[in-house]
Backbone as a printed PyTorch tensor [residue, N CA C, xyz], in Angstrom:
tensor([[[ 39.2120,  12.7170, -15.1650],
         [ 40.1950,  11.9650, -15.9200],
         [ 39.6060,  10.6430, -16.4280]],

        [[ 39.1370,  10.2270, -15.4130],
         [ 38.3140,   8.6290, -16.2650],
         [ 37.2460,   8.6900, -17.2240]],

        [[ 36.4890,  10.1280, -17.4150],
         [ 35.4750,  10.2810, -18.7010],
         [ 36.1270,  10.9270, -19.1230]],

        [[ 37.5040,  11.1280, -19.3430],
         [ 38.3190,  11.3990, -20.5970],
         [ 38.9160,   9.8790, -21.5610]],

        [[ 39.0460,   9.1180, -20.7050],
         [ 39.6070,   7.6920, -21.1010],
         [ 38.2800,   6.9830, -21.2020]],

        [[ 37.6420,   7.1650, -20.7930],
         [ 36.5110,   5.9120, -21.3980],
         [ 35.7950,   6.8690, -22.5100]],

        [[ 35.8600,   7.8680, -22.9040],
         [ 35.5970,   8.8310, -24.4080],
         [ 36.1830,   8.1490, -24.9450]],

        [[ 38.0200,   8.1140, -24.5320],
         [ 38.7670,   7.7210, -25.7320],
         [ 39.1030,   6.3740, -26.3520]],

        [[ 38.1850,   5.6270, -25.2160],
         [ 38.0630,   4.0780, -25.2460],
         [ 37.0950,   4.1340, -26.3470]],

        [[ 35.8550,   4.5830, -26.1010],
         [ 34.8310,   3.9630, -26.5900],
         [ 35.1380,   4.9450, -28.4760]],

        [[ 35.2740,   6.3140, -28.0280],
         [ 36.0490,   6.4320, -29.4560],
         [ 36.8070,   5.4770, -30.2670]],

        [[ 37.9540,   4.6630, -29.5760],
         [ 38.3620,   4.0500, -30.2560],
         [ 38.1050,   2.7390, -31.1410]],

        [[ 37.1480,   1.9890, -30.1790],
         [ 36.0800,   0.9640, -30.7450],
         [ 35.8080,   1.4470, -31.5190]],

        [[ 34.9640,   2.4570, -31.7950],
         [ 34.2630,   2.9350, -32.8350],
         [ 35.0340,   3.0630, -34.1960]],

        [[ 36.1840,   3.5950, -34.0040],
         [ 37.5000,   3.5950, -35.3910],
         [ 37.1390,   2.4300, -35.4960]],

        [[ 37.7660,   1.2550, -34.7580],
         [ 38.1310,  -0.5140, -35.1180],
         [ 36.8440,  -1.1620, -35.5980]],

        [[ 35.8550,  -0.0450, -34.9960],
         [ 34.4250,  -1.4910, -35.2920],
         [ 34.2770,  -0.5030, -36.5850]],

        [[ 33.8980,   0.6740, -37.3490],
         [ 33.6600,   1.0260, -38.3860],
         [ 35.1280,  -0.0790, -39.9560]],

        [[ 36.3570,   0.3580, -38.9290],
         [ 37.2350,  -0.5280, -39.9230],
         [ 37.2230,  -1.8920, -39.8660]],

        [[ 36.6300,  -2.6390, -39.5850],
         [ 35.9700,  -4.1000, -39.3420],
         [ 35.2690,  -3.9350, -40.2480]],

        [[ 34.3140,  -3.3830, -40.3990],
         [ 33.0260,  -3.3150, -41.0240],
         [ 33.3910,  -2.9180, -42.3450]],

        [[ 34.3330,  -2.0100, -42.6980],
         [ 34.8940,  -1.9520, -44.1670],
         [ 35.6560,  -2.7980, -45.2760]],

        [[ 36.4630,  -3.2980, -44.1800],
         [ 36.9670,  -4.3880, -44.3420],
         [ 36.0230,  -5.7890, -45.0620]],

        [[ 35.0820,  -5.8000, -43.8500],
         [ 34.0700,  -7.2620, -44.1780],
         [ 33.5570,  -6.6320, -45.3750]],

        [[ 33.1680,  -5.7230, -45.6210],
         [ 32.1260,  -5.0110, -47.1640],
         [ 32.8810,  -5.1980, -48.1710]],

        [[ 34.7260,  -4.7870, -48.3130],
         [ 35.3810,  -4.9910, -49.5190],
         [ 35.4380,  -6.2440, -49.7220]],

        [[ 35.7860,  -7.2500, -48.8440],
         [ 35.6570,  -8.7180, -49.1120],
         [ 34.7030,  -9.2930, -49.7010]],

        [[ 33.4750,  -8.9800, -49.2630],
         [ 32.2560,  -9.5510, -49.7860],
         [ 32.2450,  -9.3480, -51.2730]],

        [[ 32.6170,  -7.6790, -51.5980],
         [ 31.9550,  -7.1410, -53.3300],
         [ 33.3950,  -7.6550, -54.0880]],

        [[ 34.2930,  -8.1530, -53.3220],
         [ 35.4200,  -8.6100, -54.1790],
         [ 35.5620,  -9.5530, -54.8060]],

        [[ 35.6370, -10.2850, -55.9750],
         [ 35.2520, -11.0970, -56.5660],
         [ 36.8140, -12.1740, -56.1990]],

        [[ 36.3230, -13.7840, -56.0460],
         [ 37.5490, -14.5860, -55.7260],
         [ 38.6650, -14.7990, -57.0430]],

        [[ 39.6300, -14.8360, -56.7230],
         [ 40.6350, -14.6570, -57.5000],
         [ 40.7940, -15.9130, -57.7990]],

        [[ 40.3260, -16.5980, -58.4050],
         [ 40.2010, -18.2490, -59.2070],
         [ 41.4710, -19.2420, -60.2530]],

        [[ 42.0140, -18.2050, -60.8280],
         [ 43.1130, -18.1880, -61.6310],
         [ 42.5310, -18.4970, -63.0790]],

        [[ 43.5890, -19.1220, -64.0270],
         [ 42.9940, -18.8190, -65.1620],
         [ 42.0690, -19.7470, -65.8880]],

        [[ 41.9660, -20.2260, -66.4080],
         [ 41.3140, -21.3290, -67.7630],
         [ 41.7970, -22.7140, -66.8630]],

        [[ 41.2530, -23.9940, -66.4680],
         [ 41.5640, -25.2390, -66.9310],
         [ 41.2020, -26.1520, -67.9320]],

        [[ 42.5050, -26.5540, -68.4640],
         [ 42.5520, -27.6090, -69.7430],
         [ 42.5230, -28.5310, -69.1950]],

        [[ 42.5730, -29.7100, -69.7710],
         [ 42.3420, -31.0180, -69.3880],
         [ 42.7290, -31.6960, -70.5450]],

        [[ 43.8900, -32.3680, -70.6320],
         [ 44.2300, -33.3910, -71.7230],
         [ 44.3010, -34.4450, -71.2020]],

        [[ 43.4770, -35.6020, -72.0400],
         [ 43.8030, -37.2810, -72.0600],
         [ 45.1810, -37.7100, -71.8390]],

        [[ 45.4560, -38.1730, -71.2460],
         [ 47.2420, -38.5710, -70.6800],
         [ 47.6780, -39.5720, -71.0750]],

        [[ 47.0800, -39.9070, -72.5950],
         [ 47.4070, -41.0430, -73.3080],
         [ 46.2300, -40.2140, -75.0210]],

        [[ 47.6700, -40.0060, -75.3590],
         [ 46.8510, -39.8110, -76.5050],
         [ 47.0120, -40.7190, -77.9670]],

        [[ 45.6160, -41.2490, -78.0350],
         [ 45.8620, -42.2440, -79.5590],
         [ 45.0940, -41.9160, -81.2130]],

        [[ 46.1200, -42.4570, -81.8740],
         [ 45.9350, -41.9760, -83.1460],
         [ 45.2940, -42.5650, -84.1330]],

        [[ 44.0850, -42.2030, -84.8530],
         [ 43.2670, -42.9870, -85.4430],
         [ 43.8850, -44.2050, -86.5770]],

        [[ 45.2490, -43.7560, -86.6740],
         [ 45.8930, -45.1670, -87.3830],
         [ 46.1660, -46.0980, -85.6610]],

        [[ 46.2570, -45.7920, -85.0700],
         [ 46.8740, -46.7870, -83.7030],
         [ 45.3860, -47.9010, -83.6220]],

        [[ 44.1990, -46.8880, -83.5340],
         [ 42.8100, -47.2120, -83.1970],
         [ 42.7330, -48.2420, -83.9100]],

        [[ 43.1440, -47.9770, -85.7460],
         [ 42.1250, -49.2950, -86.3150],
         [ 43.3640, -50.3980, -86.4730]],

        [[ 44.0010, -50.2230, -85.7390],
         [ 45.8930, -51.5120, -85.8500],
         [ 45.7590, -51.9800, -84.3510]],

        [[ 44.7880, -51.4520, -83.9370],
         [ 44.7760, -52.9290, -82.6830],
         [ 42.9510, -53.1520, -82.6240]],

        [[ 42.6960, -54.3190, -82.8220],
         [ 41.0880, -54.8790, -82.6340],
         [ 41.2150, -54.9370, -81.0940]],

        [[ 39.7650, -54.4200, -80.9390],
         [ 39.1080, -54.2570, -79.3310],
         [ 38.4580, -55.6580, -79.7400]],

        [[ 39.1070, -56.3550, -78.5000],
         [ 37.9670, -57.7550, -77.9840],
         [ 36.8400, -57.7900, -77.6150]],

        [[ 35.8150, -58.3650, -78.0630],
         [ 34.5650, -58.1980, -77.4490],
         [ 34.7480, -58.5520, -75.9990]],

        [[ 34.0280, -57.9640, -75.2070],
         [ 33.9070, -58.5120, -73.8990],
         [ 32.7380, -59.0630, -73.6940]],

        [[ 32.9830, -60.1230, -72.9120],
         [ 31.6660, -61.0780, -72.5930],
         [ 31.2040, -60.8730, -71.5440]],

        [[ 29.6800, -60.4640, -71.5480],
         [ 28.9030, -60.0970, -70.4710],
         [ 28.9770, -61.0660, -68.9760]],

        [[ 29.4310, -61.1670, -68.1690],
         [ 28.9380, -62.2860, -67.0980],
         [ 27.3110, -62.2110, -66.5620]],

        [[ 27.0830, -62.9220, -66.4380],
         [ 25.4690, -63.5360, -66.1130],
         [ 25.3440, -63.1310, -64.6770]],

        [[ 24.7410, -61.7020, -64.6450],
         [ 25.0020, -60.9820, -62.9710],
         [ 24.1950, -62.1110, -62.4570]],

        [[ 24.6260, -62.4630, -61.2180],
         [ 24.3370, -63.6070, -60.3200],
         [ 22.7760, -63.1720, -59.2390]],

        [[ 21.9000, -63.4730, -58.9290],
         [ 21.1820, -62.7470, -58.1760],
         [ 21.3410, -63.1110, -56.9890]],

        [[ 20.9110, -61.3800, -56.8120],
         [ 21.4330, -61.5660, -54.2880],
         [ 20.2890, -62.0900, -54.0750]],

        [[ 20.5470, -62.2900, -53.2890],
         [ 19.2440, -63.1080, -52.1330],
         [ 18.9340, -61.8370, -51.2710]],

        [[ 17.2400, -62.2210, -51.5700],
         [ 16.7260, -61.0450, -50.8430],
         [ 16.3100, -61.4260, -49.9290]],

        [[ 15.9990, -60.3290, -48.9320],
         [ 16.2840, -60.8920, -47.4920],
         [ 14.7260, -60.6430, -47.0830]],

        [[ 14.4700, -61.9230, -46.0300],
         [ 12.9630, -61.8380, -45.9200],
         [ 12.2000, -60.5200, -45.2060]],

        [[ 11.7450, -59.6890, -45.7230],
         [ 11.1070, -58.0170, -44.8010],
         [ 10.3040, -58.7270, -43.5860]],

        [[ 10.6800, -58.7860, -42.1120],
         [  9.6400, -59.1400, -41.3780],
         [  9.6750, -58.2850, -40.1690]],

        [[  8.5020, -58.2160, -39.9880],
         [  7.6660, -57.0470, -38.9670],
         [  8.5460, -56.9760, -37.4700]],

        [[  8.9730, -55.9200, -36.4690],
         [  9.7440, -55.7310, -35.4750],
         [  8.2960, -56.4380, -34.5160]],

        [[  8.7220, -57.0630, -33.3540],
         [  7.7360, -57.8150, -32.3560],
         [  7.4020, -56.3620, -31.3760]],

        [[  5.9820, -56.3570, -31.3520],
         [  5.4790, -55.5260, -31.0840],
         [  5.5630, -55.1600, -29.8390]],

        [[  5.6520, -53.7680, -28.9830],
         [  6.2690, -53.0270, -27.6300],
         [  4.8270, -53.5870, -27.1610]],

        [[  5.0410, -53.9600, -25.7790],
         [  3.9270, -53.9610, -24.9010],
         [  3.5310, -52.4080, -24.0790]],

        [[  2.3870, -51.8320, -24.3050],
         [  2.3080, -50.4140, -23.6070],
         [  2.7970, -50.7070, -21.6080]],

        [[  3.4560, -49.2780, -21.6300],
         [  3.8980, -49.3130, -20.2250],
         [  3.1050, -49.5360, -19.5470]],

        [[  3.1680, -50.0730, -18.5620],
         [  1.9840, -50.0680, -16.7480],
         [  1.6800, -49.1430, -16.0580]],

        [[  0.3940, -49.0720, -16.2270],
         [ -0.1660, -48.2100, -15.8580],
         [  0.4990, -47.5900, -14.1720]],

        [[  0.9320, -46.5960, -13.6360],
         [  1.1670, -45.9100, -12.5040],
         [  0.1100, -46.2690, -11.6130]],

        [[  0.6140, -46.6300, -10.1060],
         [ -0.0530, -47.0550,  -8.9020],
         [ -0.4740, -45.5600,  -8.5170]],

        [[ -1.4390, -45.0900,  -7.7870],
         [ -1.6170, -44.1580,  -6.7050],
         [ -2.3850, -43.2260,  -7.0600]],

        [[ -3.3630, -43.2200,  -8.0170],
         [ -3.9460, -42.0700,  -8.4590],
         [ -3.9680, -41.5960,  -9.8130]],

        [[ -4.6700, -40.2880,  -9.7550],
         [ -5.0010, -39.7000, -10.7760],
         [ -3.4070, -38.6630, -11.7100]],

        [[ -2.2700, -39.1680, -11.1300],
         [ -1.2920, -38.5040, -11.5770],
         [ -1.1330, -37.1870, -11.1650]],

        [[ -1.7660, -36.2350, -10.5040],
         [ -1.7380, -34.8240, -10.0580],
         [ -1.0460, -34.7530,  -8.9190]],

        [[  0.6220, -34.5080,  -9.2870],
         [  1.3550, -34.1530,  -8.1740],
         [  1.4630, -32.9390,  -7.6600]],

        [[  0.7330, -32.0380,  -7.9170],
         [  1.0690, -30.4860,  -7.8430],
         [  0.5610, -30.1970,  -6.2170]],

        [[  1.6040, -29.9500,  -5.4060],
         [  1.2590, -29.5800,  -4.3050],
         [  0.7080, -28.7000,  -3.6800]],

        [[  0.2180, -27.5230,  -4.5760],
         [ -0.5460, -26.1260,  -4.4470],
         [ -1.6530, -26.6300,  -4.4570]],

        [[ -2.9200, -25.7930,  -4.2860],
         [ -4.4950, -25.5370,  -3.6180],
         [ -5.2070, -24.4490,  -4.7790]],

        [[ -5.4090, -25.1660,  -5.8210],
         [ -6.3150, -24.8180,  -7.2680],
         [ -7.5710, -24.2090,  -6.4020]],

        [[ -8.1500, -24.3770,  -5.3830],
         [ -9.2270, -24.2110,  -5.2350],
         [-10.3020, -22.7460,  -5.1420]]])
């Protein structure tokens, strides 16, 4: 009775994982549904009689101000660590020999 149910187990994965897998394939070759055309209109629209019945003011440049640049100076240099007391550093407690 139990290698009748774990047949029909693992049969059944097999349905769900093949329809998983069909599933993920139609999605992929399906192209996204985007909708149609966007327009874009100016939300103020003016009319070449409006254009030449009002004069544009010149605008006057302001005299960009200069930043202050900041002096580049070198980070103060790391002193190398101290050297380890006791030897040649070989802690390995095993017998290389």
């Amino acid at each position: 009775m139990t290698r009748r149910t774990t047949l029909v187990g693992a049969a059944a994965g097999a349905v769900l994982a093949a329809l998983a897998m069909t599933m993920v394939v139609r999605a992929g070759v399906a192209e996204p549904e985007l909708g149609g055309e966007i327009i874009v209109t100016p939300s103020v629209v003016v009319t070449p009689s409006e254009q030449r019945a009002t004069p544009t003011p010149a605008k006057e440049r302001a005299t960009p101000t200069p930043t202050p640049t900041r002096k580049k100076t070198k980070a103060d240099p790391v002193p190398p660590p101290s050297p380890t007391r006791g030897g040649g550093g070989d802690d390995d407690d095993d017998d290389d020999d």
